[in-house]
TORKOLMI-519436 format. One line per field, with one value per residue (C-alpha): residue in one letter; x, y, z. Coordinates in nm, 3 decimals. Layout:
N
code (a:...)
xx (X:...)
yy (Y:...)
zz (Z:...)
% end
This chain:
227
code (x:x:x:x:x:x:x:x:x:x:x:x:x:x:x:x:x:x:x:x:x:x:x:x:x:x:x:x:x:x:x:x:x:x:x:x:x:x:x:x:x:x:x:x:x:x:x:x:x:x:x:x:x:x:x:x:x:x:x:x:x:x:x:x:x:x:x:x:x:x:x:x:x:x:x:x:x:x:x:x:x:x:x:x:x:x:x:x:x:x:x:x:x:x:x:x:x:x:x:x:x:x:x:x:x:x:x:x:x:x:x:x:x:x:x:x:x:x:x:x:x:x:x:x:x:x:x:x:x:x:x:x:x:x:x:x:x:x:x:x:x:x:x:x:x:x:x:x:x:x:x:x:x:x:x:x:x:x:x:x:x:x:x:x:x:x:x:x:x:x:x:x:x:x:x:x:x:x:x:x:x:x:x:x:x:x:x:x:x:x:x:x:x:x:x:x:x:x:x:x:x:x:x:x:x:x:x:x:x:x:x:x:x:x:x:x:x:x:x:x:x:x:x:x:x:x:x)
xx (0.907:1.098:0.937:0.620:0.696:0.823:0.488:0.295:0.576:0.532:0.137:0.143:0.390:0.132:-0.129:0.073:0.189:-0.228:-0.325:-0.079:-0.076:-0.492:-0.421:-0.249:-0.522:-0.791:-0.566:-0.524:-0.973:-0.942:-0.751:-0.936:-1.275:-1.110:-0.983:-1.385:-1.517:-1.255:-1.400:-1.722:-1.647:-1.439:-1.703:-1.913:-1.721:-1.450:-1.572:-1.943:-1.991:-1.678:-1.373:-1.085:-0.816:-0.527:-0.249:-0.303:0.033:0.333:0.565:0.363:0.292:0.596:0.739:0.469:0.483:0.583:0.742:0.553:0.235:0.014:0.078:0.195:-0.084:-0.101:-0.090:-0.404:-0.286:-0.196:-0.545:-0.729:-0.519:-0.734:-1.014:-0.712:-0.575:-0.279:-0.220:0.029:0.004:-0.383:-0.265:-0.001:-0.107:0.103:0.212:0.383:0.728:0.886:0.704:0.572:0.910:1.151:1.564:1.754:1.790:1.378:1.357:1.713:1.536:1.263:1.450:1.637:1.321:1.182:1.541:1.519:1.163:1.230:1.264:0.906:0.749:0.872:0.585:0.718:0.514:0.724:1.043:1.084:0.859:1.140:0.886:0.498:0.389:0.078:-0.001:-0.307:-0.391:-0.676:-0.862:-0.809:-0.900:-1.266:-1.302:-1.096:-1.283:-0.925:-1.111:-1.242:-0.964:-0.842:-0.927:-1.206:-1.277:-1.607:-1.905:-2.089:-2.345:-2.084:-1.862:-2.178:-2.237:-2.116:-2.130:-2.264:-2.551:-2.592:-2.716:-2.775:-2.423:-2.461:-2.228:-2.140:-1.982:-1.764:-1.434:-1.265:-0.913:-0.724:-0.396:-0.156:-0.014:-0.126:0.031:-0.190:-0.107:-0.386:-0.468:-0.175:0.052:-0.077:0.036:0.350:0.472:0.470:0.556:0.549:0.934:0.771:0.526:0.742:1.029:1.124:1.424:1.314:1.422:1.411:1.355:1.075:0.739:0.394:0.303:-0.079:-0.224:-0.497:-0.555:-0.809:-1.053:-1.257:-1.630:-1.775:-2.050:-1.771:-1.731:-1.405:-1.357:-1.044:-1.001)
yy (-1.080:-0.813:-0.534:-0.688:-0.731:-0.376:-0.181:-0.372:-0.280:0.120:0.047:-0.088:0.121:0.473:0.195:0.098:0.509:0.613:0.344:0.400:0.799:0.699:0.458:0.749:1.009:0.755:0.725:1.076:1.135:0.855:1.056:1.382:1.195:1.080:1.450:1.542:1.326:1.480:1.798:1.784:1.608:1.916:2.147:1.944:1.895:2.140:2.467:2.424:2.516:2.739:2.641:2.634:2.941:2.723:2.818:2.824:2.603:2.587:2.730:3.033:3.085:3.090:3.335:3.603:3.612:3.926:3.818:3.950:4.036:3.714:3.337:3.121:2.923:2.552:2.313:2.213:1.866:1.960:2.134:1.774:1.513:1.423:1.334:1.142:0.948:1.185:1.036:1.264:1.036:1.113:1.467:1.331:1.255:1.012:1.189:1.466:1.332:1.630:1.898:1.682:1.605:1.727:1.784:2.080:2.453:2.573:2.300:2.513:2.829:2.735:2.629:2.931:3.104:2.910:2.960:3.325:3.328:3.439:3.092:3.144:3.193:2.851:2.594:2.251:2.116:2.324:2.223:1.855:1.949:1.995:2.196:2.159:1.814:1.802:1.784:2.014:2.373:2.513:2.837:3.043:3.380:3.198:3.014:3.279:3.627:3.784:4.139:4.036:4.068:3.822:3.648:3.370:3.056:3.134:2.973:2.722:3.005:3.281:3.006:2.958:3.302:3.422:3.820:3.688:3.436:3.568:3.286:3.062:2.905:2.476:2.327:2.107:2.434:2.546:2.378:2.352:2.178:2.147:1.995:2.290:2.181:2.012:1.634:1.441:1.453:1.479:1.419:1.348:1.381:1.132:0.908:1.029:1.355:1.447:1.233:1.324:1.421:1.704:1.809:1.805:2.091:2.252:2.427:2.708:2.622:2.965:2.684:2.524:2.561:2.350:2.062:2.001:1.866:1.818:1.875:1.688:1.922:1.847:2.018:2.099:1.829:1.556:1.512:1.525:1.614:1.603:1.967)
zz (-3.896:-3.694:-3.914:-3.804:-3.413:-3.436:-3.575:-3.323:-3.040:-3.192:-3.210:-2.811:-2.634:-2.658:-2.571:-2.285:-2.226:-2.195:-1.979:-1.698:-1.718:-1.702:-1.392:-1.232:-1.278:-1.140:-0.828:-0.762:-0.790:-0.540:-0.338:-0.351:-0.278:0.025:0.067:-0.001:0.289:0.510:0.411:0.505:0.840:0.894:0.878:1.015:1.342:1.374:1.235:1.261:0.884:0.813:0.583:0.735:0.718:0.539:0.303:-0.097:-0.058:0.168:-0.055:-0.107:0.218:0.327:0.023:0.074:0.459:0.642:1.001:1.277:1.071:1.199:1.188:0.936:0.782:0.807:0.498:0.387:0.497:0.817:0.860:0.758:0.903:1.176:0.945:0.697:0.950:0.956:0.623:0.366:0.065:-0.015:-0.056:-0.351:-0.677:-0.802:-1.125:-0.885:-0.895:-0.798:-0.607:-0.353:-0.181:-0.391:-0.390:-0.606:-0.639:-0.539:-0.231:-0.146:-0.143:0.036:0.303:0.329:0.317:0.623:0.818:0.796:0.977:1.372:1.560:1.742:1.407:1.222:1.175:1.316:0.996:0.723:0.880:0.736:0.395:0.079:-0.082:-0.086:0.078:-0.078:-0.470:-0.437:-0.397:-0.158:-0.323:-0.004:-0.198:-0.248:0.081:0.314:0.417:0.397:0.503:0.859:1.167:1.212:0.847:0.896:0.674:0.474:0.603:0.315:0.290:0.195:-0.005:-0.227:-0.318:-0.615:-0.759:-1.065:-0.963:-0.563:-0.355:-0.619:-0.665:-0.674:-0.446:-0.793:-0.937:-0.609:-0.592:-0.283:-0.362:-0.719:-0.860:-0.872:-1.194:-1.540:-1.417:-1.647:-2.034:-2.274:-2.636:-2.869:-2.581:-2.341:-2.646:-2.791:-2.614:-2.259:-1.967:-1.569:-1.586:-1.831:-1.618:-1.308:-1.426:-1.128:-1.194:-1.425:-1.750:-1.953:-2.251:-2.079:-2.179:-1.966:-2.187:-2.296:-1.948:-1.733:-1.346:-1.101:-0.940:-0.601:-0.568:-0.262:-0.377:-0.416:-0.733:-0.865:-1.240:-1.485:-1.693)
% end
């Protein structure tokens, strides 16, 4: 009898393991639909067609910026909250455990980083965020003209060209937002291997290595799409 309860316990618990790590991935495509709508009503009302000029993520921004050289770019967040209700938690996906707010050696650094800015230069936004504050990355080097002075957001137009098919790019093809990191376990390991504590290593393990995962990825059509 307890051999018996304890195949169907080994039989149920991946089961049990793929439907929640499934759950989780269906809440964050909620999320970025919601991010989607925000989007377009962005353009729509804000920049009369043009993305907006936003960091690729806070922590980036804040590593490769050269005091004095132009402003610190807001969070993608930040840029969208009026058409989010000001509300962080779409921009988490629930599987982000750790980069989202986050305690330890990096969230240190970045804090340092963010002290050593001149005073006047310090984003109120990027003082209370222990690392990123949002769970996905904006393409800036596809939606940013980084050449024009100062750098503008692309226009839909310029967004949907592509050096390859011209003007022909489908908005279905151009996405505009993306989970920085492979939180959702796939295949074998959604069953038996990798868990979110795997896909959340922060500390930069030399012994680490990214486990076999998936990201969410918002088009400029809507859709979302798991890869």
């Amino acid at each position: 009898m307890i051999a018996i309860i304890a195949i169907l316990a080994a039989i149920a618990f991946p089961v049990a393991k793929s439907s929640m790590l499934s759950a989780k991935s269906a809440e964050s495509v909620s999320n970025l639909r919601q991010i989607g709508i925000a989007f377009q009503m962005f353009l729509d009302k804000k920049t009369r067609g043009r993305f907006p000029v936003a960091a690729v993520l806070p922590s980036q921004e804040l590593w490769n910026y050269t005091p004095g050289t132009r402003p610190i770019r807001p969070s993608i967040a930040s840029v969208l909250g009026d058409y989010t209700e000001n509300n962080r938690q779409v921009f988490r996906c629930p599987s982000d455990t750790a980069y989202f707010v986050r305690s330890g050696t990096k969230a240190e650094e970045i804090k340092a980083q963010y002290e050593s800015l001149p005073t006047a230069e310090r984003p109120a936004e990027y003082a209370g965020l222990a690392y990123e504050g949002t769970s996905y990355e904006y393409p800036a080097l596809r939606l940013v003209n980084e050449t024009a002075t100062p750098p503008v957001g692309k226009t839909r137009e310029e967004a949907l060209t592509s050096r390859r098919l011209g003007s022909n790019m489908a908005t279905s093809k151009l996405w505009v937002l993306f989970e920085f990191a492979p939180f959702h376990a796939t295949g074998m390991a959604a069953l038996f291997g990798a868990d979110v504590t795997d896909t959340n290593q922060v500390e930069n393990d030399p012994n680490w290595t990214v486990p076999e995962g998936a990201r969410n990825f918002l088009y400029f059509d809507g859709h979302v799409e798991n890869l």
